[in-house]
C-alpha positions in Angstrom: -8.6 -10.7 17.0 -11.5 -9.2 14.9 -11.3 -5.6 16.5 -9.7 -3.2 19.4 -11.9 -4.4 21.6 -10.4 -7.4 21.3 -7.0 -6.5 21.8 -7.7 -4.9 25.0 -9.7 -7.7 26.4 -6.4 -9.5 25.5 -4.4 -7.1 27.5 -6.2 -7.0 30.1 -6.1 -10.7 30.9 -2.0 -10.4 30.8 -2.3 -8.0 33.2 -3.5 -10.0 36.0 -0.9 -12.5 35.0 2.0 -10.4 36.0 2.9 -9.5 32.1 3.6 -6.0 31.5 4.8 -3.6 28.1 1.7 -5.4 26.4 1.8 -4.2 22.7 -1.3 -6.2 21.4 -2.3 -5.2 17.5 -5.6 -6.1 16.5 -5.1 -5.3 12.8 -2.2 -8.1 12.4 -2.9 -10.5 15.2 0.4 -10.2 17.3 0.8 -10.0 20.8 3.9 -9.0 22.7 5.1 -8.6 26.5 7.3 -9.5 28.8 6.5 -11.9 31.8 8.6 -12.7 35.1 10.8 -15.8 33.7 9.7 -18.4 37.0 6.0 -17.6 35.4 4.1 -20.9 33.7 3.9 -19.0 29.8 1.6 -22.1 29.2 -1.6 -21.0 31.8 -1.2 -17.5 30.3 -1.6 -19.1 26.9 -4.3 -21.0 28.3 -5.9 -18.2 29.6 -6.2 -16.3 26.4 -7.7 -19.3 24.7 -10.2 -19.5 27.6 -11.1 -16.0 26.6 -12.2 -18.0 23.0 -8.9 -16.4 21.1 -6.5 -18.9 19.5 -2.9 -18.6 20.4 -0.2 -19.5 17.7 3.3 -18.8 19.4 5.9 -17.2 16.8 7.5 -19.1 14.1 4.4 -22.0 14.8 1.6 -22.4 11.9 -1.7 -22.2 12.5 -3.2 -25.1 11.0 -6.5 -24.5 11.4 -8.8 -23.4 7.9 -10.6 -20.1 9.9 -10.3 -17.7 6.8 -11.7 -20.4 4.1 -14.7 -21.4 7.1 -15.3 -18.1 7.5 -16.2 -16.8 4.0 -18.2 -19.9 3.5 -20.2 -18.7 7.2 -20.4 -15.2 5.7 -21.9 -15.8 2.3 -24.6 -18.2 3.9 -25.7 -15.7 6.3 -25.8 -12.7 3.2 -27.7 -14.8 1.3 -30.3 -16.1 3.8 -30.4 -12.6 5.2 -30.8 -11.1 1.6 -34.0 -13.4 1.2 -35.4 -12.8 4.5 -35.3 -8.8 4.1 -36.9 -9.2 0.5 -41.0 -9.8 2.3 -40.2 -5.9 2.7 -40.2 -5.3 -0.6 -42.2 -7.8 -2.3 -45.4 -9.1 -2.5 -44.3 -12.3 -1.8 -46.6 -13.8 0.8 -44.5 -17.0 1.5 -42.0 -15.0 2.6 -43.6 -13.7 5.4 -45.0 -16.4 6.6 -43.8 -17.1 10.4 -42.1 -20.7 9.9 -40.6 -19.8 6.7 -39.0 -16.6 8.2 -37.9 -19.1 11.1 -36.4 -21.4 8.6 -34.2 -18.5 7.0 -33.6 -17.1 10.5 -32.4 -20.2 12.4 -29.3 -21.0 10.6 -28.6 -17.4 10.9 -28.8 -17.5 14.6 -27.1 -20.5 15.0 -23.9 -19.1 12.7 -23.5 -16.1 15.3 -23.9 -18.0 18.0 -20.7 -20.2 16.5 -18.9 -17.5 16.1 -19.9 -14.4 18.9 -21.5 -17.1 21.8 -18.6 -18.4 22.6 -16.1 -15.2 23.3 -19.7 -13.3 25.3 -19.8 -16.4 27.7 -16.2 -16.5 28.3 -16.1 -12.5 28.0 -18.3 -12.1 30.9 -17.2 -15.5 33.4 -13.8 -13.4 33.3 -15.9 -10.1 34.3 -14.5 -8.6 31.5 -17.5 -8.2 28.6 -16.9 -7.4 24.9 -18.5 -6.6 21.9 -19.8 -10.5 21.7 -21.9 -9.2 24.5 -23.6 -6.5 22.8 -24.3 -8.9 19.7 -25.5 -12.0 21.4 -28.1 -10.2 23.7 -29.6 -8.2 20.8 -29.7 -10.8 18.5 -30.5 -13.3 21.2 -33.8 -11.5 22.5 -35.2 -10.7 18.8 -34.6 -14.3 18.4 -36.3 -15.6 21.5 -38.9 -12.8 21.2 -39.8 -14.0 17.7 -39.6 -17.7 18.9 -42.3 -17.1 21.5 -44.9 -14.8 19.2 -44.5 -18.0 16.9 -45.2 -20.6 19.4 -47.7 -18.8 21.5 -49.4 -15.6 19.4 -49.5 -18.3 15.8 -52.6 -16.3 14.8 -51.1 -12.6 15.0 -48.1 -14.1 14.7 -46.2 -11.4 12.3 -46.5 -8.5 15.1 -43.9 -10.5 17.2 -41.7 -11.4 14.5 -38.2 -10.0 14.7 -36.4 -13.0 12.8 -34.7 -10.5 10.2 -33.6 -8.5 13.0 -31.4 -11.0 14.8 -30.6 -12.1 11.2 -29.3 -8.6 10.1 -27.3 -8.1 13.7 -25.3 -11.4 12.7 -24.8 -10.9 9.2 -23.8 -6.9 9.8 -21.0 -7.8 12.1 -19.7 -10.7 10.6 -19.8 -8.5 7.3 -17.8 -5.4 9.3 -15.2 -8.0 10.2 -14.6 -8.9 7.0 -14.4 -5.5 5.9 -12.5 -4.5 8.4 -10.0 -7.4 7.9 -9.6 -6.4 4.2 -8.8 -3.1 5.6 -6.2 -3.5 7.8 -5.0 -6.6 6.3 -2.9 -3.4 4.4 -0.7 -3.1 7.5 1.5 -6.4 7.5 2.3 -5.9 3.6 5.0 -3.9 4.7 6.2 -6.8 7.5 6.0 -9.5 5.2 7.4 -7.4 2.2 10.5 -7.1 4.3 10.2 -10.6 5.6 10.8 -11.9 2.0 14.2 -10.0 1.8 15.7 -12.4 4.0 17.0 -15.3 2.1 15.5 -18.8 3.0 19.0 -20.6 2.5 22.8 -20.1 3.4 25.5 -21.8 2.7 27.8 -22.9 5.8 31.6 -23.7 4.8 32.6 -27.2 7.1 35.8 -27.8 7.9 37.2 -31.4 9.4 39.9 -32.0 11.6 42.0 -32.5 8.5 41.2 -28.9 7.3 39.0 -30.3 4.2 36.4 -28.2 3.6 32.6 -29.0 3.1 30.3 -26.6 1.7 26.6 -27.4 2.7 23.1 -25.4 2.4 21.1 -25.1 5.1 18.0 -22.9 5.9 19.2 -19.7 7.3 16.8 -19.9 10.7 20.0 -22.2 11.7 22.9 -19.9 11.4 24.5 -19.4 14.4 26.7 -16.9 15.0 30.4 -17.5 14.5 29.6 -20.0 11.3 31.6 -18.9 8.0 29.5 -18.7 5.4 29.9 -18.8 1.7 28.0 -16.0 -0.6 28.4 -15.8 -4.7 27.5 -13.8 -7.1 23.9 -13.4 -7.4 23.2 -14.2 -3.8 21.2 -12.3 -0.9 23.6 -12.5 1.8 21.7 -14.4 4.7 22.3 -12.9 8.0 24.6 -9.8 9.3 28.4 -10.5 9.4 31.8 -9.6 8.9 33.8 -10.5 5.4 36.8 -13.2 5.7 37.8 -12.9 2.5 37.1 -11.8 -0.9 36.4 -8.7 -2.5 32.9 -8.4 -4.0 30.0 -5.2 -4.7 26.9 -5.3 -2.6 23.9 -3.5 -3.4 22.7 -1.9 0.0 19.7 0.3 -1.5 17.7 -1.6 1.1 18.7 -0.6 3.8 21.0 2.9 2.8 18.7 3.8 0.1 21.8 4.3 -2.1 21.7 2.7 -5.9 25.6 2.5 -6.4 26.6 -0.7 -4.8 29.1 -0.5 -2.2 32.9 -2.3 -2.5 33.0 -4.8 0.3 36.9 -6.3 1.2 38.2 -8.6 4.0 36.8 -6.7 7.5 34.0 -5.5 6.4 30.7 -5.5 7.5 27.7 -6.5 6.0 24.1 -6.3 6.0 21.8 -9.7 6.2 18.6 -9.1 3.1 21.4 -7.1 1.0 22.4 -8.5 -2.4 25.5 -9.5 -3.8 25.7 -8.0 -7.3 29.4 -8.9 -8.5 32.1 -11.0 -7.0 32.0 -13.4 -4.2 33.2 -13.7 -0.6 33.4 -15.8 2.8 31.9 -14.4 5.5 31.5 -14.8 9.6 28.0 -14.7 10.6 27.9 -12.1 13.6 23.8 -11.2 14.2 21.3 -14.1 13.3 17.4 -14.3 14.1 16.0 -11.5 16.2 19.7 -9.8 16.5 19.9 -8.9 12.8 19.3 -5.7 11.4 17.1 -6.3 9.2 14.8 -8.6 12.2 14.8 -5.1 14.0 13.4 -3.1 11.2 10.5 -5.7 11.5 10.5 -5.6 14.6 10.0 -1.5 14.5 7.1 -1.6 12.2 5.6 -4.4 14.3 6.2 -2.0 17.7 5.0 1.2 15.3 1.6 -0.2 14.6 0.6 -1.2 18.3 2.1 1.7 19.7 -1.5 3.1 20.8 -1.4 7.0 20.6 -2.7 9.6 24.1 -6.0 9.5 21.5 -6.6 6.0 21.1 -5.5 5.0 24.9 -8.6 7.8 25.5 -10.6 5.5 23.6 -9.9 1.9 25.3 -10.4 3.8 28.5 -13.8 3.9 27.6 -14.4 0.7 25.7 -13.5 -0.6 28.8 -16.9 0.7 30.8 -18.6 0.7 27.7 -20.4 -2.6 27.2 -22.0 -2.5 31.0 -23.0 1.0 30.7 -24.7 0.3 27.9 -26.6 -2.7 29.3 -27.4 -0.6 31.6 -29.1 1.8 29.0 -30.9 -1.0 27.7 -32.4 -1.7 30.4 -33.6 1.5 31.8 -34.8 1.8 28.0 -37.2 -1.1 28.5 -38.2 0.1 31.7 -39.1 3.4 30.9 -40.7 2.5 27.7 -42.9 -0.3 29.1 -43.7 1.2 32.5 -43.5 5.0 32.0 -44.1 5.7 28.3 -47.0 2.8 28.7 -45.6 1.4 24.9 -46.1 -2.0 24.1 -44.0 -4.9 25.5 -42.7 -5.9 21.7 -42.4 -2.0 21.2 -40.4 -1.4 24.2 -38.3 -4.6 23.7 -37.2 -3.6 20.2 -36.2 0.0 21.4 -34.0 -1.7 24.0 -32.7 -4.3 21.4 -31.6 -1.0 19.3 -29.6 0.4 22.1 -27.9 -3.2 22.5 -26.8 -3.0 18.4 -26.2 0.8 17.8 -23.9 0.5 21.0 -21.7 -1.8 19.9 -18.2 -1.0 21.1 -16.5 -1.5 18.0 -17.4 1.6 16.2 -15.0 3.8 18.9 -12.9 0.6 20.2 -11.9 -0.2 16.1 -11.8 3.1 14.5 -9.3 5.0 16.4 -6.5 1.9 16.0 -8.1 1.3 12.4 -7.4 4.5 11.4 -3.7 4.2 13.0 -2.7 0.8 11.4 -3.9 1.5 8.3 -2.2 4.9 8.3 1.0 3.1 9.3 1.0 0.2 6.6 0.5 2.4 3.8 2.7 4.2 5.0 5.3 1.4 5.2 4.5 0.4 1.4 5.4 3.5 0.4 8.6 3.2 1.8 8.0 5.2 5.1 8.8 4.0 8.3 6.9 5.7 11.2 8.4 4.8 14.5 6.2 4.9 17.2 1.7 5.4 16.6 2.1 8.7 18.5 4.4 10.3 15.8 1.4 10.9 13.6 -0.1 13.5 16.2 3.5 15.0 16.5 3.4 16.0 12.9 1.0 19.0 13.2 4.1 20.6 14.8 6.5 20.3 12.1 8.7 23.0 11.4 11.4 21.3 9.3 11.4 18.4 7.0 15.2 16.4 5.8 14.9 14.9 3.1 17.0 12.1 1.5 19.0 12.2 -2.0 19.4 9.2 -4.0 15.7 7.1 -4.5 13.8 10.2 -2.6 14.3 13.3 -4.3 16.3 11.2 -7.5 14.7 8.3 -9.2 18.0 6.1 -8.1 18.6 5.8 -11.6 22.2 6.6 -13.2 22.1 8.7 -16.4 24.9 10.3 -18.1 24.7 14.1 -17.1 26.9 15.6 -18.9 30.4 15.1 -20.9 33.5 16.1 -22.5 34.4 14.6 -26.2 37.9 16.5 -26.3 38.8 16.5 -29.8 36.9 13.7 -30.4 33.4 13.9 -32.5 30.4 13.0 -30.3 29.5 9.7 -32.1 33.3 8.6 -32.4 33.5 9.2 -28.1 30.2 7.7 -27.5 31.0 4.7 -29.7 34.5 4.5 -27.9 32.6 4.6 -24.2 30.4 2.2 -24.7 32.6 -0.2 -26.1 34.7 -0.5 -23.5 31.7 -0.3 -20.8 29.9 -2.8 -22.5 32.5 -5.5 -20.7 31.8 -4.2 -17.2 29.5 -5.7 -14.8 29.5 -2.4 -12.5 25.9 -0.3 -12.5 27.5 2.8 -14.0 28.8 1.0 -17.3 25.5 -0.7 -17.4 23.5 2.3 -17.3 26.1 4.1 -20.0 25.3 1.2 -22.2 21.6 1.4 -21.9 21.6 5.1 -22.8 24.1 5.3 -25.5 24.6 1.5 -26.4 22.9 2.1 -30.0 26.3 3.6 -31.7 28.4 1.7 -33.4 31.1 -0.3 -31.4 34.7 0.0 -31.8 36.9 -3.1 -32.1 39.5 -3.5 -29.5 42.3 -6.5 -29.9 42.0 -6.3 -25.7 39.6 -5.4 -23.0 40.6 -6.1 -19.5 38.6 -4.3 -16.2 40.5 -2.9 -13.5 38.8 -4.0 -10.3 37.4 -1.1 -8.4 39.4 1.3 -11.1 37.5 0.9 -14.7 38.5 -0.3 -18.1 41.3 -0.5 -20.1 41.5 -1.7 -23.7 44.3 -1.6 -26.6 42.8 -0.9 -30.1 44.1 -2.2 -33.3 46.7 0.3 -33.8 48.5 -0.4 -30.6 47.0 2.8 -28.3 46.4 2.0 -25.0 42.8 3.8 -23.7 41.7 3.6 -20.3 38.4 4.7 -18.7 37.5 5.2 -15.2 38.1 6.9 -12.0 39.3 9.9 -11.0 41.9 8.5 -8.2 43.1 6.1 -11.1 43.5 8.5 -13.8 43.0 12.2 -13.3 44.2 12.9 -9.3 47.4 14.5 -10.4 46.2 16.1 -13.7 46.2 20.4 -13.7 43.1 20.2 -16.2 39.7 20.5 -15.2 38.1 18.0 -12.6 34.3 17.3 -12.0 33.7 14.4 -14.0 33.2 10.6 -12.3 34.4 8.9 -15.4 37.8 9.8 -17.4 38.9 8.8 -20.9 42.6 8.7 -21.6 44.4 7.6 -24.4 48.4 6.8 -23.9 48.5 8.6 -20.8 46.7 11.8 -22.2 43.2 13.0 -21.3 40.2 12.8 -23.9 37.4 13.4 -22.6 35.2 12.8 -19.4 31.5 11.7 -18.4 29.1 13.4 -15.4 26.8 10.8 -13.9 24.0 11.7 -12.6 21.0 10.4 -10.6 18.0 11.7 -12.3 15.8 14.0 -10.3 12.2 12.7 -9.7 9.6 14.7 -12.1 7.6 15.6 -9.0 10.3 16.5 -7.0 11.0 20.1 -7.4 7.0 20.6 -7.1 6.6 19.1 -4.0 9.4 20.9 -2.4 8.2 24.0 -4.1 4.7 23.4 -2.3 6.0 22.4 1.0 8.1 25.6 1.6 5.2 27.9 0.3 3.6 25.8 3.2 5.9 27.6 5.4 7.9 24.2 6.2 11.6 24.3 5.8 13.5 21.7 3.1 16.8 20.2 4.3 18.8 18.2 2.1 20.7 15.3 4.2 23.2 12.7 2.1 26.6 10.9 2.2 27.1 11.7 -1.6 29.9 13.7 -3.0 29.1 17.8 -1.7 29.5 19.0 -5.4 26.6 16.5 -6.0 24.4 17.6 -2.9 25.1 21.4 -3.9 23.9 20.8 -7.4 20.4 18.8 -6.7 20.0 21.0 -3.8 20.7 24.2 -6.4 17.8 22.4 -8.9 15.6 21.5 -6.5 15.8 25.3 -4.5 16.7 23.7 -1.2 19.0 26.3 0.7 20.3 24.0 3.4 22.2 20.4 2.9 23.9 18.4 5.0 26.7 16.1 4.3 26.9 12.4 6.4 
């Protein structure tokens, strides 16, 4: 589809086949409804190419070349346009002359009739006219108007010649599309961004009547559901399912927005597109293809952009009685200029001609949904998901706005915040920390590292990590230090609590470490500017509430909520 237009020509034809919830999106190609199951899908499919579209059913390639063909159809017709146009501002006399201008104008012609002739024939034989019309006619009768002063008026020859004109018309359009293609070609970055997340593999785990197992890959279109499948370290788990066994830390940021990544045991449930960051488990494969979260999220954006808004649904109404209404116009505009006004019959051709181009549907038919798609995928690569078209002409009434914690308002980066050395000098506790971290896979000890991993190490005779606890080490004088949790170490202790980390040595606190997700540098602006806006902030997160309190504090939000 080149333009709305299009897409409502498209719909229309569905309609009198029985379909009905017809989402049809210009800007990315696709075409959705649903059909009475006795109906033959193959005639409706038929009927859409008769309309001079080309169907590709989901999941099918389309193995045709149109893009490359295309450019190489554009660029002739800009540069044989360019030289036709230049007799107006050179002195040239060759190009002016009648058969040369033919010669430049003809394969012109011929190029829009290849790729606008067809869709006007089939456009109108359904009783259903589109742009194509518009183009073909104007072009057609500058052509045919220029062929006949060549043939017939040879010695005043260049008073009927309007070979640039049905030129231009071609080349204009064909241009538009291409611009408008670059355009909106913005929108399905976000769907195929997403797309990419799901892995292209699994691995299924086989077992024989004998109970020997066989581990085999497969692509993961062909995961059924039931199939135990085998994820390690490393990997993006392929579909949605529930864990069999194994213990393992999956980073969900995808799809909670969160940057820690969440401990997944025997029972729980996890997320196809999500990656495996430590560990490794079996796991039963519940939703696969469309069924699977992350399929549905697609599917949303896909439903978001050809959602058509009350204002764009206001303009296909009248695309729809726009093309013979303005054939219509044309024709009066002849009729008027050649019998009324008494101008001449190439005068009052040409002013009819300029109805036909000016008219063209596209400008209202394309910009309303133009203007919506592109909105909407920019939107998506930003990172925001707009459900439904007609949500961007809700948001003038906005009263409040809730806004999200880690990766929103915080970069989703862990930093130490603050800390405690005890008695302990601040190299001689850094030094200590980082030593012990420096074995651990798990995002906080890698982001201690990166921030204080210059001191210099201590040497332990043992480092062994606690799995889903922390660290603990024996130095060379025999002390036993441990650092991690507060449920491991510091749940019964009297002293002071806040910290997420907790050095002890022997039993005995030393010391503890705040992190923290740092707080975008634009953050506390924006929010500043929104509420002197009049909106009001809300904080929503399922973070600890001491956490939420303090960014909320920083950032001057006076409500939070807590998931």
């Amino acid at each position: 589809m080149t333009c709305g237009n299009c897409a409502l020509t498209i719909s229309k034809i569905l309609e009198k086949k029985g379909a009905t919830h017809i989402a049809a999106n210009a800007s990315s190609g696709d075409v959705s409804f649903n059909i009475d199951e006795n109906a033959n899908i193959a005639k409706v499919f038929d009927a859409i190419d008769d309309l001079g579209y080309h169907v590709v059913r989901e999941g099918e390639k389309d193995k045709t070349n149109k893009k490359t063909d295309g450019n190489f159809l554009l660029v002739t017709c800009v540069i044989l346009t360019s030289i036709l146009l230049m007799h107006m501002f050179t002195d040239a006399e060759w190009l002016g002359m009648p058969w040369v201008q033919f010669a430049l104008g003809t394969p012109v012609f011929a190029i829009g009739w290849y790729k606008f002739g067809k869709g006007a024939v089939l456009s109108v034989m359904h009783s259903m006219p589109n742009m194509n019309v518009l183009i073909m006619l104007g072009s057609t009768a500058a052509y045919i108007y220029s062929i006949i002063g060549l043939l017939f008026f040879s010695h005043h020859a260049h008073q009927y010649l309007f070979f640039e004109t049905a030129a231009s018309i071609i080349t204009l359009v064909m241009l538009g599309n291409w611009l408008e293609h670059r355009t909106t070609k913005a929108t399905t970055v976000a769907i195929d961004a997403l797309a990419k997340l799901q892995p292209l593999n699994a691995r299924i785990v086989m077992a024989d009547s004998l109970g020997k197992e066989t581990v085999m890959e497969i692509e993961s279109k062909f995961v059924r559901a039931g199939d135990i499948i085998l994820v390690n370290h490393g990997d993006s788990i392929p579909v949605d399912g529930t864990v069999v066994s194994g213990t393992a830390q999956v980073d969900e940021k995808m799809i909670t927005g969160e940057s820690l990544p969440v401990n997944k045991n025997a029972g729980d449930n996890v997320v196809g597109g999500t990656l495996l960051s430590e560990g490794n488990l079996r796991m039963k494969a519940t939703n696969v293809g469309s069924a699977s979260v992350l399929s549905n999220i697609i599917n949303m954006v896909r439903e978001a952009q050809a959602t058509k808004p009350p204002l764009q649904k206001l303009a296909d109404k009248i695309s729809a009685v726009f093309v013979p209404v303005v054939l219509g116009i044309a024709i009066l505009s002849f009729v008027i200029n050649y019998s009324v006004t008494h101008h001449s019959f190439s005068e009052s051709i040409m002013r009819a001609i300029a109805v036909l181009v000016i008219s063209c549907p596209c400008a209202m038919g394309l910009a309303t949904p133009a203007a919506i798609a592109v909105g909407l995928g920019r939107a998506a690569r930003s990172g925001i998901l707009i459900k439904g078209a007609n949500s961007l002409e809700q948001f003038k009434k906005i009263k409040q706005i809730v806004f999200d914690k880690t990766g929103t308002l915080t970069t989703g980066k862990l930093q130490v915040e603050s800390y405690d050395t005890g008695t302990m000098n601040d190299q001689q506790f850094k030094s200590l920390v980082v030593s012990m971290e420096t074995r651990s896979s798990h995002p906080i000890a890698r982001s201690v590292v990166n921030q204080w991993g210059n001191d210099k190490p201590m040497l332990f005779k043992n480092i062994v990590e606690v799995k889903g606890m922390g660290m603990e080490a024996t130095d060379v004088e025999g002390k036993t230090w441990q650092l991690g949790s507060e449920k491991w170490l510091h749940s019964n202790s009297t002293l002071a609590k806040g910290f997420d980390l907790y050095l002890y040595q022997n039993g005995q606190y030393k010391g503890g470490l705040k992190i923290a997700d740092a707080i975008r540098p634009d953050a506390k602006e924006t929010l500043a500017k929104l509420q002197q806006m009049g909106y009001k902030t809300i904080l929503l997160s399922g973070d600890k509430q001491s956490k939420c309190e303090d960014i909320a504090e920083q950032l001057g939000i006076s409500d939070n909520i807590i998931e």
